[in-house]
N, C-alpha and C positions, 0 to 999 in steps of 0.2 A: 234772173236768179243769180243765186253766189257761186263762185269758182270753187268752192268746195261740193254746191251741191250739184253740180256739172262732176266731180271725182266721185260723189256717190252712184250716182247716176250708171255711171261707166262702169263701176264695180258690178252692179247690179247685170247691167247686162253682157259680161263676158260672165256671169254664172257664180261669182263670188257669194258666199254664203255665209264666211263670217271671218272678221278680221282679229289677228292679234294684236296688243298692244301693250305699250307702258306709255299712259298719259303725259302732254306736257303743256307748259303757257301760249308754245309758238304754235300747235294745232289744233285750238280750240272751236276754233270755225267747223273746222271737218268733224270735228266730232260734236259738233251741234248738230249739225249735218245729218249724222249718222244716228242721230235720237228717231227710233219707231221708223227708221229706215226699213226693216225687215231684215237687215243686215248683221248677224251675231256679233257682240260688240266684246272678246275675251280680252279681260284684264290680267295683265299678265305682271308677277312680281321682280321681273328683270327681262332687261329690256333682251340680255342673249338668249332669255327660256323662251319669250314671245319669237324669237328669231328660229330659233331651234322648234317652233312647232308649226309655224310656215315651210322652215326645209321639211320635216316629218310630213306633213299633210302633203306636200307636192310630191314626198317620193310614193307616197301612198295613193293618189290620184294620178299622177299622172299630167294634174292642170295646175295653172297658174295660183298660187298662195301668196298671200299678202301681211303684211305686216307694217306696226307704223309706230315710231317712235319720235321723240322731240329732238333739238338740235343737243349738237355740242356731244356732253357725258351723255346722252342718249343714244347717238348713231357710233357713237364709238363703243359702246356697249355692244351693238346691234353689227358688228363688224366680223363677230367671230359667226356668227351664221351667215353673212355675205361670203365670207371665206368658205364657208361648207357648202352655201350653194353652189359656188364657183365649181370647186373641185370635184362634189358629187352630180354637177350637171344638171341643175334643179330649177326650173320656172319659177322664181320668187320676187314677189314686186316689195320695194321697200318706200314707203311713205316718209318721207324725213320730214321735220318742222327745221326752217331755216330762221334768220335774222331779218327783220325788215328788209326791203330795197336799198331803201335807201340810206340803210347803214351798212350796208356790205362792203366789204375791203378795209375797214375803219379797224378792225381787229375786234369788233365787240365782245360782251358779253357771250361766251357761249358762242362766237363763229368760227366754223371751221367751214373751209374751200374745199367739201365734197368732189368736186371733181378730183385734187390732187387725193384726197384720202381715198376714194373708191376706186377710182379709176383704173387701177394694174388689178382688181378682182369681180370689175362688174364685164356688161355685158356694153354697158351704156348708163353716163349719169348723163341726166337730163334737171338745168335749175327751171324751175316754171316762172319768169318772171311775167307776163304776162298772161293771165287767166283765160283769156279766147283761145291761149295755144293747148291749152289741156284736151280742147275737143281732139285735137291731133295726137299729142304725145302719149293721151292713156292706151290710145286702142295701139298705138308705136308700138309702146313700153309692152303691152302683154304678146303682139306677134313676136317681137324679139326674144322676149323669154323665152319663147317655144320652139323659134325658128333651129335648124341644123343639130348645133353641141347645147342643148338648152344650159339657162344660168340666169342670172339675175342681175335686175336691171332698179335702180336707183332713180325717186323722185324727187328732187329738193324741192320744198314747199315753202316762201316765205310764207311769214304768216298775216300781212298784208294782202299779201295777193289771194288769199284766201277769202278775200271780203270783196273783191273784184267784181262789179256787176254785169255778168253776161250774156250775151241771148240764148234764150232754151233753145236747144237743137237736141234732135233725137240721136241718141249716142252710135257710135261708131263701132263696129266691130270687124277688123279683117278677118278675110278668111284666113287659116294656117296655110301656108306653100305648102307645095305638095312634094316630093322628091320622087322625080321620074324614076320607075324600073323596068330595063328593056330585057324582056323574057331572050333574048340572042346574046344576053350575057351568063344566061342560065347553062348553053352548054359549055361556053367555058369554065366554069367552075365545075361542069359534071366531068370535065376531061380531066381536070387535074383532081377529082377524088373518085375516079374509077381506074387511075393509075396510080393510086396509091395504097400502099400496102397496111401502112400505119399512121394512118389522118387521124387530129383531132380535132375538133371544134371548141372554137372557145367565146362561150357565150357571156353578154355582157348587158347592162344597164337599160339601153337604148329595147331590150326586149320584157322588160317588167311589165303587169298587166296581164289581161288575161288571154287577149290574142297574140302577143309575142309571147306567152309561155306555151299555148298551144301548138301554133306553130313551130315552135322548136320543138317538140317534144316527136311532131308527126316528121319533121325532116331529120330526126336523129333515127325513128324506127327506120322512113322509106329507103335512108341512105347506107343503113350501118355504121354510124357513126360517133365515136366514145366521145362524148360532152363534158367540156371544163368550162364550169361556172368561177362569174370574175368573183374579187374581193366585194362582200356584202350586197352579192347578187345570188347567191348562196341556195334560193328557193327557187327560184323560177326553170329549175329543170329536178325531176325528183332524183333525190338523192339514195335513193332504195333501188332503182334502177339498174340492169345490168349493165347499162350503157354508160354511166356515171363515170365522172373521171375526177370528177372530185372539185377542192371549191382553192382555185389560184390567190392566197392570202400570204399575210405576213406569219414568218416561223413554218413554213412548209418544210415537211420532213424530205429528208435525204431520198429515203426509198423514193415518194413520192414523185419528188425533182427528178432522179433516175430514170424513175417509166417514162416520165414526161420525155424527156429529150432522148427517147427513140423512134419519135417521132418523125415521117417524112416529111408529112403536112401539118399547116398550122391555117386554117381558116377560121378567121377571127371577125363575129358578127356582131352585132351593137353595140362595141367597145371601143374606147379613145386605145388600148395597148396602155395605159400608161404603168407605170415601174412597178407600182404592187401588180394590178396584172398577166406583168410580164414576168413575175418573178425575179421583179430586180434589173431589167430588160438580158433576160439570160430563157428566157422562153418567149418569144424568139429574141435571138441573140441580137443587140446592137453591134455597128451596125448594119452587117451582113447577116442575116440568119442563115444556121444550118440545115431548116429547112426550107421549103418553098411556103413562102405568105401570102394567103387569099385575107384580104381586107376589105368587108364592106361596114358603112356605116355613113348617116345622111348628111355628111357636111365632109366638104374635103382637108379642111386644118389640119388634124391625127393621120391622115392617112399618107403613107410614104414621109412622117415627119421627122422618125425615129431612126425607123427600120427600111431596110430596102423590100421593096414589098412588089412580088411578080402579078400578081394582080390587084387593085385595088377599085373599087365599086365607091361611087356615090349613089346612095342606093335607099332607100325603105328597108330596114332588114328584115320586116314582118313579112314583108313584098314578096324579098327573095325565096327567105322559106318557105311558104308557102305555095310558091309557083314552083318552085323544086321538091315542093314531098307528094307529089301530084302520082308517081308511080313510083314502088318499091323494087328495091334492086337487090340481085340474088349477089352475094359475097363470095370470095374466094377464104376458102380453109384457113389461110393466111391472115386473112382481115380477121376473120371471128376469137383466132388466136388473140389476136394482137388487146382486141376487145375483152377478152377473160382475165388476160393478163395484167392490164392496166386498171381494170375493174376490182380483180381478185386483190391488188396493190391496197387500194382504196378500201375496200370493202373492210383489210385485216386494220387499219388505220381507224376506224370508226367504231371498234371494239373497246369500249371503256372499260379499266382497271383500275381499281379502288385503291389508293394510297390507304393505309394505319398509322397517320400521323402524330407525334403525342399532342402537338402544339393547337390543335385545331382540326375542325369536320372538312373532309376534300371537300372541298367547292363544287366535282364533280360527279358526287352523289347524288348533290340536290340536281344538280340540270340535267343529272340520269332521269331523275323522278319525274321531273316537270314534262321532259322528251314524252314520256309515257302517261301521262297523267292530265295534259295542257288538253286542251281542245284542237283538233285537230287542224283547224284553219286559224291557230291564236296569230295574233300580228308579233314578232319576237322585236323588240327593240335593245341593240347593246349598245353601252356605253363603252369610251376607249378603254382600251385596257388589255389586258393578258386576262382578264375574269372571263371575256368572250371566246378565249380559244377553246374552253369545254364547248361551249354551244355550237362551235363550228365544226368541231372534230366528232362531236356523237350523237348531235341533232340530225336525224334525218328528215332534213324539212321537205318539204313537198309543196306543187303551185299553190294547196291551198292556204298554204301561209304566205306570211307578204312581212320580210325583213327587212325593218328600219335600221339602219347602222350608216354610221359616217364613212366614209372613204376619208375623209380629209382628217379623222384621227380625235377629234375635238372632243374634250373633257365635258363634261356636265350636256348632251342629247339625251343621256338614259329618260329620267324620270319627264320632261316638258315635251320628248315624243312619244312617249307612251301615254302622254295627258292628251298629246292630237287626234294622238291614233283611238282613243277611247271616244272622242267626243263626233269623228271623224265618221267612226262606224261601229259603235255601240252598242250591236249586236255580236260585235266578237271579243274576246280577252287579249288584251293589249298586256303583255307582259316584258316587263323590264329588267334588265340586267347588268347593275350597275357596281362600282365598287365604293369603297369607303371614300375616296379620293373624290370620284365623279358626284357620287349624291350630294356632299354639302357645297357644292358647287351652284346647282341647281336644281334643288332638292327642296327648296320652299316652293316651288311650282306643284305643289302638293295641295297647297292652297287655293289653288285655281282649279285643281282639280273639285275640290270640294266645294266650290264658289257656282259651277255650271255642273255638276252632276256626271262628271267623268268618273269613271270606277278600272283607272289604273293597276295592275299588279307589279307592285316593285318590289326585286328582289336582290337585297345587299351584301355583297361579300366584304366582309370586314376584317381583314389580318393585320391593320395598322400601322399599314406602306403604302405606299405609291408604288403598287406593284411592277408594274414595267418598266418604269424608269428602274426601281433594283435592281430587278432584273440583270441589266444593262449596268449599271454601277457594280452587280456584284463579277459580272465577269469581265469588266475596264480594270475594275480596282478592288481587289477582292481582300473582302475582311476591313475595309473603310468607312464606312456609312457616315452617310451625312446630304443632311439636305431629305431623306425619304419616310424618315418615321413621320407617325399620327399620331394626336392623339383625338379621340372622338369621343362622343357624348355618348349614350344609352341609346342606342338607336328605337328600345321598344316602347320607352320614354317621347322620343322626339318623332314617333309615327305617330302615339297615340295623340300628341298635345294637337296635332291636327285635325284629330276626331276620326285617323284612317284607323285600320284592323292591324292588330302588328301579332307578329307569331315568330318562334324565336326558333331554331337548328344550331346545336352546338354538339363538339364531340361524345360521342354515345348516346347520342338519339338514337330509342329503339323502335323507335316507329318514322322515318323519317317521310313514307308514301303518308301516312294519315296528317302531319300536319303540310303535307303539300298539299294535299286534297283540302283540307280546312285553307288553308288560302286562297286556292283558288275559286272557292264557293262562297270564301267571303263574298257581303255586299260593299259594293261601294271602293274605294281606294282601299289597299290595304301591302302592306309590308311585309315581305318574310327576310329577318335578322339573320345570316350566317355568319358565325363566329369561325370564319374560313381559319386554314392552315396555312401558313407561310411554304413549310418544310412541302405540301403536297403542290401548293404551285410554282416554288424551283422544280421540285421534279419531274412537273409535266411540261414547264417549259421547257429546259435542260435536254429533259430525254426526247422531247417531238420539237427542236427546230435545228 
């Protein structure tokens, strides 16, 4: 058999179901390969949206996602989604087409020495020059993805050796390691949160899914214990809850930070700590914290990296929680204060007020409407931006949603994850929230959508900036501009030429619930246009960071 069909092979049986891509000359083997394979074959119209819907699909599973692009302008396209795997902590395998054998080092056409380019953002690049070693390196490449801090791990494929003739061997699959959790760790952590007056938990990535939201949910009642979800982990403890403490992002309000840091405890479960997290590392403080830091989480690199940290677990955190909400503990007066108050903080925070802006419709109007109007389990996907801080501050999302959003910040995820998350799981509304900036980015991934039968909701806020960078340039250098104006095309123009649904909100929409409803019932992909206001998101930035 061919060294390609030994890569299909291996897809197939770690459970791969369909790959992304943008075609190229250097991996035509594998994708002969991959003809009536059984294996979804998504053509993707850029090689970052095909990248960006491998991170979406992994942060949505849980498992390994794949994606595969040609050498050269292909894997360097493919570079801004290695960078979001990296930092979002994402099992994403990357197929590269390299340069023959035996023209490597020669500088050819299209070579670039992957190793030096991936290398400070993977987990492992691996070149295959040899096709017998792929029996080895596939089942490698996907325990490492998985293993400890997950991330992504890089294939180089010449495209020679993809015609390599090797013997059929029945493919390889490691089992995941397992990370031991010793229940005699459990009463230390119970001594130092029954001698504490005002603990918080601070929940993070590593608990997405449905047993690590469960589990937190049963060890935040058994323990009495007020819950801070990390940056664009937002869902996985409900937000309606009395015990909520709210969601540790960028622009967190004063009051907020306040409650926070009266805090004695800080036990921090499925999370690196890293700077968004931490609030800038000021919750807990580098790098002595003011209070005491319980840190578990299954690989030891984060832990004690930052922060001096009085206990630190390498540990399962599903592990932990759940063998600690095992019995309910009666509070002292003090705790339950501590709990209403930090809650009551929050709570007043999540109250949305409506800008009368002349310039444009608040932005968050429409994600008042969608909050109330979405389907309850929608999948939310945002794009970077300041457009997402409405969705964070008034969505009260709950486990049964499942939030795709970058940690690592990166323009153009909106519309090519809410094309994953649609094709992924089908049965739910994958709604997108992007801005004028992010969508023509990768915003023809629309076309994909409409190519396999995804039925996307993208929702565009359009004020004619690059909002957040303004942002930030209006209070560096105020009254300067430059470098952040748009301009942009007809957005209900350039939904329709793709055969989506488009529906337009501008200021004095007098029904603004009925055309959210109408897009949401659209079939198929479809667009709702906001002709946002400038003046209303200075002033919610402004007033809430």
């Amino acid at each position: 058999m061919r060294a390609a069909d030994t890569i299909v092979q291996s897809l197939k049986a770690h459970g791969v179901k369909r790959v992304y891509c943008v075609p190229g000359e250097s991996y035509l083997t594998l994708l002969d390969s991959l003809h009536a394979s059984g294996i979804e074959v998504i053509v993707c119209r850029h090689e970052g949206g095909a990248g960006f819907m491998a991170c979406s699909e992994a942060k949505l599973t849980g498992e390994p996602a794949v994606f595969m692009v040609s050498r050269g302008p292909g894997a360097t396209n493919a570079s801004i989604a290695i960078h979001m795997a990296d930092q979002d902590a994402l099992p994403v395998i990357l197929l590269v087409g390299q340069v023959a054998r035996e023209e490597r080092t020669r500088g050819v056409f299209q070579e670039v020495d992957y190793q030096s380019f991936f290398g400070s953002m993977t987990k492992a690049v691996y070149e295959v020059t040899d096709g017998r070693k792929l029996h080895e390196l596939l089942p490698r490449s996907f325990r490492l993805a998985q293993a400890g801090v997950p991330g992504p791990v890089v294939l180089s494929l010449p495209e020679d050796m993809l015609d390599d003739a090797v013997e059929a061997k029945e493919p390889v699959v490691f089992p995941r390691a397992q990370v031991s959790t010793n229940p005699a760790d459990f009463a230390r952590i119970q001594a130092l949160i029954d001698a504490s007056e005002r603990p918080v938990l601070v929940a993070g990535g590593a608990l997405r899914g449905a047993a690590g939201k469960a589990a937190l949910n049963r060890f935040a009642e058994a323990q009495r214990i007020p819950v801070a979800v990390t940056w664009k982990n937002q869902e996985i403890f409900d937000n309606a809850s009395p015990l909520y403490a709210g969601h540790l992002g960028f622009g967190a309000l004063a009051a907020h930070r306040n409650a926070l840091a009266e805090a004695d405890l800080i036990v921090a479960i499925g999370t690196r700590l890293g700077d968004v997290a931490s609030l800038g590392y000021t919750f807990p403080e580098t790098p002595a914290p003011k209070q005491t830091l319980v840190h578990v989480y299954p690989d030891s690199k984060p832990i004690g990296h930052v922060f001096r940290t009085d206990l630190g677990l390498i540990a399962d955190p599903v592990a932990v929680l759940s063998g600690m909400a095992q019995t309910a503990r009666v509070v002292s007066a003090t705790r339950e204060g501590w709990i209403s108050r930090i809650n009551g903080v929050v709570k007043g925070l999540q109250v949305f007020s409506p800008v009368d802006a002349p310039d444009g419709m608040d932005f968050g109007v429409v994600v008042d409407a969608l909050s109330r109007l979405a389907p309850k389990d929608a999948i939310i996907v945002t794009d970077a931006g300041n457009i997402s801080t409405w969705v964070h501050r008034h969505w009260k999302m709950t486990p049964e949603n499942t939030l795709i959003g970058g940690i690592v910040g990166a323009m153009g995820l909106g519309v090519p994850g809410a094309v994953a998350s649609s094709l992924v799981q089908p049965k739910r509304t994958a709604l997108c929230f992007v801005g004028d900036g992010g969508v023509l980015m990768t915003g023809q991934e629309i076309a994909t959508a409409m190519a396999y039968g995804a039925a996307p909701k993208i929702v565009i806020s359009n004020n004619g900036i690059y909002g957040t960078i303004r942002a930030h340039q209006e209070r560096e250098f105020p009254g300067r501009v430059s470098g952040t104006n748009l301009s942009n095309p007809d957005f209900d123009d350039w939904a329709s030429s793709f055969g989506a649904a488009s529906f337009t909100i501008a200021r004095g929409e007098n029904d603004v619930d009925g055309t959210v409803a109408a897009f949401l019932a659209a079939p198929g992909p479809a667009v709702l246009h906001v002709k946002s206001s400038r003046i209303a998101l200075s002033s919610n930035v402004q007033l809430k960071s």
